[in-house]
C-alpha positions, 0 to 999 in steps of 0.5 A: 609761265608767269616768270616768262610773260612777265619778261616779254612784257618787260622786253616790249616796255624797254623797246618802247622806253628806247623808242622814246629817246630815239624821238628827234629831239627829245631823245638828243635832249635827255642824253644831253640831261643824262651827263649833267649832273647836280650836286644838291645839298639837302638838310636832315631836320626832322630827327631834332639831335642837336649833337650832331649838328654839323655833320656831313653825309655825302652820298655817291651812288649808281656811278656805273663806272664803264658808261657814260660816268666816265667821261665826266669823271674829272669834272664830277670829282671837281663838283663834289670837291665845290660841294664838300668846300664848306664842310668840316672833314672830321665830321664828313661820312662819304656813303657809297649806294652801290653800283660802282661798276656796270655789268654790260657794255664793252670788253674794256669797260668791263676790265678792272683796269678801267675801272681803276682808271676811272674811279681814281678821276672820280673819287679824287681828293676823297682818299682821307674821307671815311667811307662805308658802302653796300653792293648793287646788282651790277655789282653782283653781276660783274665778273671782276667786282672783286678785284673792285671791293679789293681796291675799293677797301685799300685804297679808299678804306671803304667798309662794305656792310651787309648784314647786322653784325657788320654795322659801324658806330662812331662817336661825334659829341658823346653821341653815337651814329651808326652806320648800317647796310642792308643787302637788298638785290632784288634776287636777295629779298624779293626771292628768299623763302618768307622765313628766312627773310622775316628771320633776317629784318627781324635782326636788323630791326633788333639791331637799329632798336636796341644797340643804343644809339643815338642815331641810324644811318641804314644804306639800302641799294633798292629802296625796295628793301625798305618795304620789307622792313615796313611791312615786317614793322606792322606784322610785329606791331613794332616801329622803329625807336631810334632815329633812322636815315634810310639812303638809297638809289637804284632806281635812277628816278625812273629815268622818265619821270612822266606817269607810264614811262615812269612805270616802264624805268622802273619796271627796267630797275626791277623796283617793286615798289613806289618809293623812287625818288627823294624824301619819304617818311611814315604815313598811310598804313605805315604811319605808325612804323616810327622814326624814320625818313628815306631818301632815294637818289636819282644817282650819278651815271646810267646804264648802257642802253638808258643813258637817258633822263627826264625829269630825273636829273642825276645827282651827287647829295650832301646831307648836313645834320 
């Protein structure tokens, strides 16, 4: 009973936040700020590694690929070439946050074909990057994904992380960076028995804490797992020990970033939580859960229905360390 009202308060706050970008206007105006992508770089500081000074992350999430992406995907992939300009290739990481693809649209847009068509425009001149990636919940819902992985993993050598065992460590100046991803749908931790999921932050808190590196990079699609994390740090009385760079999406801002249409985005992303756009760090009860900072994107694309934003701009983001 609980589940069922819970979805028709859900349908009644998407009717009002689609009512809203229908307003004459407003509603023509943040279609319009839904296709106008920003390319920012934000510098990483607060970890103090010197080795890794130099070092590029750039990180793509929520293309959405079978909406609105793709028609500025050529120009999105000349946005991100001017941003990666000035790096240093052997010292550039592509990250990918999930949601290559949208799960509901039209037939075409849901055809692997298409996707093809698309991603070889959007990701065009990052072939010889290497690339490490984590599915999101459109991904999971799409029938051809895949046919998707398959392509993604041959022809751009992305490597899909998940669980512990699948982390990366690559050495930059005799100093190790490890790359890890966390599977966070919404049906996969909000829903999984309590045990099992103690059981499992329980390996990734192992794992960033006692591999021995000098740094963590952790790719998350809902921010949401984060929480779970923090909040099995406290119930243990641990914190994390290595310098740990959270990177997530999902959420798209909130799509809305005013207070009560805000609620409503996220309540369409199914987040939980209150972590929905850029820097967070430790403080208030988990202030004592270690070394750690999470960044969430307002992504690249949207979904079909909500290709709307205010206040919440989409983005592709270069780190440099």
């Amino acid at each position: 009973m609980k589940r069922f009202l819970r979805k028709i308060k859900s349908i009644t706050l998407l009717v009002w936040l689609r009512v809203f970008a229908m307003i004459p206007g407003l509603g023509k105006k943040y279609r319009q700020r839904a296709s106008h992508i920003h390319f920012r770089r934000e510098p990483v500081r607060f970890f103090w590694i010197h080795e890794f000074s130099g070092v590029s992350l750039l990180f793509l999430t929520d293309p959405h690929i079978g909406w609105s992406i793709d028609a500025i995907a050529a120009q999105t992939a000349h946005g991100i070439q001017t941003l990666l300009a000035s790096t240093n290739k052997e010292t550039t990481i592509v990250l990918h946050g999930g949601d290559f693809v949208s799960a509901h649209g039209t037939e075409k847009s849901l055809s692997f074909e298409h996707f093809v068509e698309v991603a070889k425009k959007l990701f065009h001149g990052l072939e010889s990057f290497r690339h490490f990636a984590v599915i999101g919940n459109h991904d999971d819902d799409n029938a051809d994904f895949g046919y998707t992985r398959a392509w993604l993993e041959d022809q751009m050598q992305v490597h899909f992380l998940s669980e512990p065992r699948h982390a990366k460590k690559i050495f930059i100046n005799d100093k190790s960076l490890c790359i890890h991803g966390m599977h966070t749908l919404s049906r996969h931790l909000h829903r999984m028995p309590k045990k099992e999921r103690n059981m499992i932050l329980d390996q990734y808190i192992y794992t960033l804490n006692h591999t021995h590196n000098d740094m963590n990079i952790v790719l998350l699609h809902n921010p949401d797992g984060l929480e779970f994390l923090l909040a099995r740090l406290r119930a243990t009385n641990q914190s994390l020990t290595t310098p740990t760079l959270f990177l997530a999406g999902h959420t798209h801002g909130g799509m809305v970033d005013l207070p009560l249409l805000r609620k409503i985005g996220l309540m369409a992303s199914r987040t939980a939580f209150t972590r929905y756009k850029w820097w967070y760090w430790p403080e208030g009860k988990y202030a004592e859960t270690g070394n750690w900072k999470l960044y969430v994107s307002t992504g690249m694309g949207n979904s079909p229905g909500f290709d709307f934003r205010m206040n919440a701009d989409p983005e592709v983001v270069l780190f440099t360390l």
